[in-house]
N, C-alpha and C positions, 0 to 999 in steps of 0.2 A: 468430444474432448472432455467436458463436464462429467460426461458417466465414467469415461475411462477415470477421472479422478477421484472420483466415487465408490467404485469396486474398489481400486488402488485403497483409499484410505479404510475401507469397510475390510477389507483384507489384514493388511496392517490392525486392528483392533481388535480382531477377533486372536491374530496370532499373539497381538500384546497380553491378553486375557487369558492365553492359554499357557503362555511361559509362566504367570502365576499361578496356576493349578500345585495345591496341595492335594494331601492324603483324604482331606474332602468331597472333592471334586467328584461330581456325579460322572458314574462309570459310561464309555462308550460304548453303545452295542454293537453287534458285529454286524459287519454288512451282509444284506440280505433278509436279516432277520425283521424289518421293520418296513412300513410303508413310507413314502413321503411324509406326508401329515406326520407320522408320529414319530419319524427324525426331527421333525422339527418342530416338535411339543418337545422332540430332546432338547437342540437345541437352546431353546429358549430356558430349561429348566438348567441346563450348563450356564448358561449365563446369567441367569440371578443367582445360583451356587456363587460363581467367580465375582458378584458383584457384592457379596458379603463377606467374603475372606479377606482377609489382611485389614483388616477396621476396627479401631476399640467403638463398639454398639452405645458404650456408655458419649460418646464423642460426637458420631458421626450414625445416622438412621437412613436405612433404606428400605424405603418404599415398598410394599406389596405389592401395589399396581405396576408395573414396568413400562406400559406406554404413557407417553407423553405427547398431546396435540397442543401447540402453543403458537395462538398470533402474535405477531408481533410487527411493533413500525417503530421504525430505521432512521434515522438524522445522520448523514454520514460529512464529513469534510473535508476536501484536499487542499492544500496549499503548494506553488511552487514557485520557488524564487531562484533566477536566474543571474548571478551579478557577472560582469566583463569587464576589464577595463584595459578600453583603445589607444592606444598611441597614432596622432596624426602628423609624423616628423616635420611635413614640408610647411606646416603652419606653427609649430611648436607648441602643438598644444595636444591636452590628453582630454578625455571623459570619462568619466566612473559610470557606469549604466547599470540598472537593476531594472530586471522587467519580470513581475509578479504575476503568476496566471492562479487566482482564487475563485472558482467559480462557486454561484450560488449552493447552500445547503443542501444535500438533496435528499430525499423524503422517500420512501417506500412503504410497502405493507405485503407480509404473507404471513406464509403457514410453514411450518415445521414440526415434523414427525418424527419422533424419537423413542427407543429400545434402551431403557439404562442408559449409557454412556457416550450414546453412538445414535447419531439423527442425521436424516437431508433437511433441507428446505427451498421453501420458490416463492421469489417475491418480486412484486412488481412496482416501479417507477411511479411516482405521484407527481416530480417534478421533471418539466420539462428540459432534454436535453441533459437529461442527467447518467446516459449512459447505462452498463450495464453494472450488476456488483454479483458475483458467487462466491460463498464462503461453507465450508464444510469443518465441523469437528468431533472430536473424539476424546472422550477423558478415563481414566480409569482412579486406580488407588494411589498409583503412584506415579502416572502419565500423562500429559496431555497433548494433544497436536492440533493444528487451528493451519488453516488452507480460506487464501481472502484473495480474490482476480476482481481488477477492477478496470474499466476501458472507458472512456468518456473524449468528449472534443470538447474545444471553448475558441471562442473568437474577442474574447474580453480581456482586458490584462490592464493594469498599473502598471505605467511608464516614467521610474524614477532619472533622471540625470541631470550631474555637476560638468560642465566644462569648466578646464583648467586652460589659461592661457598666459606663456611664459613667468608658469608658479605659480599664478594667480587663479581664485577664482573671476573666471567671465560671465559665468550664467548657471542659473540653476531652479529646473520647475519638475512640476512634479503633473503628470495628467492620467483621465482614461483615455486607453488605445483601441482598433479595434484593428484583428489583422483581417485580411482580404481573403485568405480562406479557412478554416477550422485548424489549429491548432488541437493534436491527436496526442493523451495524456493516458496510459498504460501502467498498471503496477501490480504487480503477487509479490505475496507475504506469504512464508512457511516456516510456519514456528513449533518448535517441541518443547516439554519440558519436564523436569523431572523433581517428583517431590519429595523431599526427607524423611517428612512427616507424614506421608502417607497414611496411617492407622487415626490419626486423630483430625488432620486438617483436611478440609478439600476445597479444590475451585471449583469443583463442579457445580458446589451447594450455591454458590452466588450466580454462577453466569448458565449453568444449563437447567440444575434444580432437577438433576437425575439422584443428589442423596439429600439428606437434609440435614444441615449442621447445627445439633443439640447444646452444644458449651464452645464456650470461645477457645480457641486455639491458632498458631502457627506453625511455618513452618519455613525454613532453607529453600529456597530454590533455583536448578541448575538447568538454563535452557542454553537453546541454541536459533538460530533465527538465518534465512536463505529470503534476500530480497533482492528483485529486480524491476526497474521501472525504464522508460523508455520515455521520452518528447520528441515527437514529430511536427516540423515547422517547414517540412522543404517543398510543399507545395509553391507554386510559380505566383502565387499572388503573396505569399510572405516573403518575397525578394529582399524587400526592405530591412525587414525582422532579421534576416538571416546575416544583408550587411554588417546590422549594427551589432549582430553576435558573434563578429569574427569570423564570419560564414560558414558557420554553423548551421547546420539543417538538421541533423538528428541527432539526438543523446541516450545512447546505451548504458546507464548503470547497473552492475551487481553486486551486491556485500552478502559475505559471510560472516555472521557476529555467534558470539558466545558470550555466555555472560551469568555471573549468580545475584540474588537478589533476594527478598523473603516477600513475603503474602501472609494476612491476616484475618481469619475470621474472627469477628467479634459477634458475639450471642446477647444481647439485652435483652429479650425478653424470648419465649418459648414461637418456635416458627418465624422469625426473626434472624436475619444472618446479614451482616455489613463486613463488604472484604477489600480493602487495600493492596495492591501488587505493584512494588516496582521494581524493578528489574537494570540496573546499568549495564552496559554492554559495550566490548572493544567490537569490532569490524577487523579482522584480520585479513580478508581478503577485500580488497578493491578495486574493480575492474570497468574501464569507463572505457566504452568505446565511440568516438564520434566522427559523424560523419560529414567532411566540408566539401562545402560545392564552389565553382567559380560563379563569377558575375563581369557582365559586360563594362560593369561602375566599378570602381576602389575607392573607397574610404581613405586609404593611406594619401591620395592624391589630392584632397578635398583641397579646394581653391576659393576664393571669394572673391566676388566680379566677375568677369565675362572668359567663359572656357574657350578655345578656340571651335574653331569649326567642326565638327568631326563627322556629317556627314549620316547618314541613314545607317542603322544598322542592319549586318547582311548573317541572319539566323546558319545561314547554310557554311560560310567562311568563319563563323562567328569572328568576326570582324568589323570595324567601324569603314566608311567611307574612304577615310585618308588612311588605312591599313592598319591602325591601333586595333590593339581585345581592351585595354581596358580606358572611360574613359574617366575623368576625373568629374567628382560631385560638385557639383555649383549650389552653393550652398543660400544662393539666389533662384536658382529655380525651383522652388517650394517642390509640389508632389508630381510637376511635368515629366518628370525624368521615370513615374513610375511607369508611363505607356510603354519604354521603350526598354525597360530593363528586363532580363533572362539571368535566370541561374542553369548548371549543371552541373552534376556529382563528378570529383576529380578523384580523392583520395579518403580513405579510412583513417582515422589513428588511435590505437589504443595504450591506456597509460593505465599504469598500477600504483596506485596511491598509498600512503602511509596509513597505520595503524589509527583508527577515528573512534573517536566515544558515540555512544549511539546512547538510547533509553527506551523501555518499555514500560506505560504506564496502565494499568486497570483498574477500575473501581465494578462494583457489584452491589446489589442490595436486593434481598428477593424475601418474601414472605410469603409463608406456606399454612393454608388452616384446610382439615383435612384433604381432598384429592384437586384442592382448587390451588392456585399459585399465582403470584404478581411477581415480577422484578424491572428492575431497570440496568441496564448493564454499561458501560463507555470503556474505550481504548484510544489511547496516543501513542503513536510513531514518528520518531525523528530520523531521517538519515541524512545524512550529508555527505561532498563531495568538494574536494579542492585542490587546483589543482595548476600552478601560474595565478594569470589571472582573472580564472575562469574558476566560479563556485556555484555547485547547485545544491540546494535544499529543498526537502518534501518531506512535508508535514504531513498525517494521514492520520482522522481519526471519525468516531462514531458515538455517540448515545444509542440507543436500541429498548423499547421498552416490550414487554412482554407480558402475558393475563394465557395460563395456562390449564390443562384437569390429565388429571392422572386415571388411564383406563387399565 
């Protein structure tokens, strides 16, 4: 999966670089006429051509050296906040629930090799349980595209709730939870974007430091953004979790956002480049699909004092003793009821939500003294989703520091 995303983008960049070809543009030889090696001594000499055209040089400098080997280590963060609010008729009472799954920071370190505008990399986990992260990009004069897959579990969460009873507040605490099995947190980011000022401004010069920005400048910019994340809770020992979300076991979200914004480099001193981007963005498309399961319990029936009898449950009938599916929560029998509870998937349902404000934020800072290079780069991501009485929210961002040499 990883390579096919790789060619994919490595393909995409090379064709982006050739629809810029002017009357410049080193000539291609005919086939046959040349050996491997010295196709691609072409090649490469195509591509530092195309990576000098369309640039004022008094602005914006590129490099002799064209590769780029850059360690770097990674702080990454996600956030995600889940709020519900139940109605319990047969008591007359409601609850507002929000349940926050933030797991710790998580830390990496690799390597990444890079060609002008266009690099992989491979980095590994320093903290525990921190999942995987793959990110690919590409920039040119007036382009750029950014590819970020990120999969992780957590079994940790902040469990906020207010009961309401007949209007009233009854109760209201705030605790750590932990659920009984992994909680499975999934999300890609595929961002493009295109810039006005291409000849004078670049982002590349802060966050990849494939040109080098000589005088301060900005620039307009016109992206577009494809995200999709997922939460998996329907494992048989988040029974509980699943109750209290309306029984809820999985959440499919996807948006389509667009959006203009501008980006700044600022030049104080010579090899020196600090860049601000922010970006606000509509979400035109919104598409949630979730997946609820039954349970042998109902929340809507919840009673207080002594439930009637109801006899063993029978997996195969799914069925109580005295012929009931569902039985009602004693709200006396503290965590008893988890031995005996089962969930199982009934139905799908997918809802298309209104038009939502989203934002992309970036910062950059990189300093360059001959073939040697520093930066530190960060990005935030908002997206949101609302929809009744059901809202989620994910946060998604990163710091990333970098110590690089130009070969």
């Amino acid at each position: 999966m990883a390579r096919l995303i790789i060619l994919c983008w490595l393909l995409f960049s090379l064709n982006a670089t050739a629809q810029e070809q002017d009357s410049t543009a080193v000539a291609e030889p005919k086939r046959g006429t040349l050996t491997l090696k010295e196709r691609l001594l072409w090649l490469g000499a195509y591509l530092d051509s195309a990576a000098r055209r369309k640039v004022d040089h008094h602005y914006i400098e590129i490099p002799e050296k064209p590769w780029r080997v850059i360690v770097r280590s990674k702080l990454s963060d996600i956030d995600v906040i889940h709020n519900n609010d139940i109605e319990f008729p047969a008591i007359n009472a409601r609850t507002d629930w929000k349940l926050n799954f933030s797991p710790r920071m998580a830390s990496s370190i690799g390597l990444w090799v890079g060609y002008r505008g266009t690099g992989i990399g491979f980095s590994k986990a320093l903290t525990k349980n921190a999942g995987r992260y793959f990110s690919f990009g590409s920039t040119g004069a007036k382009y750029g595209i950014n590819f970020q897959l990120r999969r992780f579990s957590i079994d940790e969460a902040s469990l906020n709730w207010t009961e309401y009873k007949n209007g009233k507040v009854a109760f209201k605490e705030e605790e750590e939870v932990n659920t009984y099995n992994p909680v499975w947190i999934r999300s890609v980011y595929v961002n493009g974007y295109f810039v006005f000022n291409g000849r004078r401004y670049s982002q590349a010069a802060a966050y990849n430091q494939s040109v080098i920005q000589r005088r301060s400048a900005g620039s307009l910019l016109m992206g577009a953004t494809w995200y999709q994340s997922s939460l998996d809770m329907s494992q048989q020992g988040n029974a509980g979790v699943m109750l209290y979300n309306n029984n809820i076991g999985r959440i499919k979200l996807h948006q389509a956002s667009i959006g203009v914004g501008y980006g700044f480099n600022f030049v104080p001193l010579r090899g020196l480049v600090v860049n601000l981007m922010a970006m606000p963005t509509l979400s035109l498309y919104n598409r949630v699909k979730v997946y609820k399961y039954d349970c042998n319990y109902d929340l809507s029936l919840v009673e207080e004092g002594q439930v009637d009898d109801y006899g063993e449950w029978n997996p195969q009938t799914r069925t109580w003793a005295n012929g009931k599916k569902h039985k009602p929560f004693d709200l006396g029998e503290d965590e008893e009821w988890l031995d005996n509870v089962e969930t199982w998937p009934i139905e799908a349902e997918t809802e298309y939500g209104k038009v939502r404000f989203n934002i992309d934020l970036r910062f950059g800072i990189a300093y360059n003294w001959k073939n040697l290079f520093v930066g530190i780069q960060g990005q935030l991501n908002r997206f949101s989703y609302k929809k009744d009485g059901n809202k989620v929210t994910l946060t998604d961002g990163y710091v990333r520091f970098s110590l690089g040499v130009r070969l």
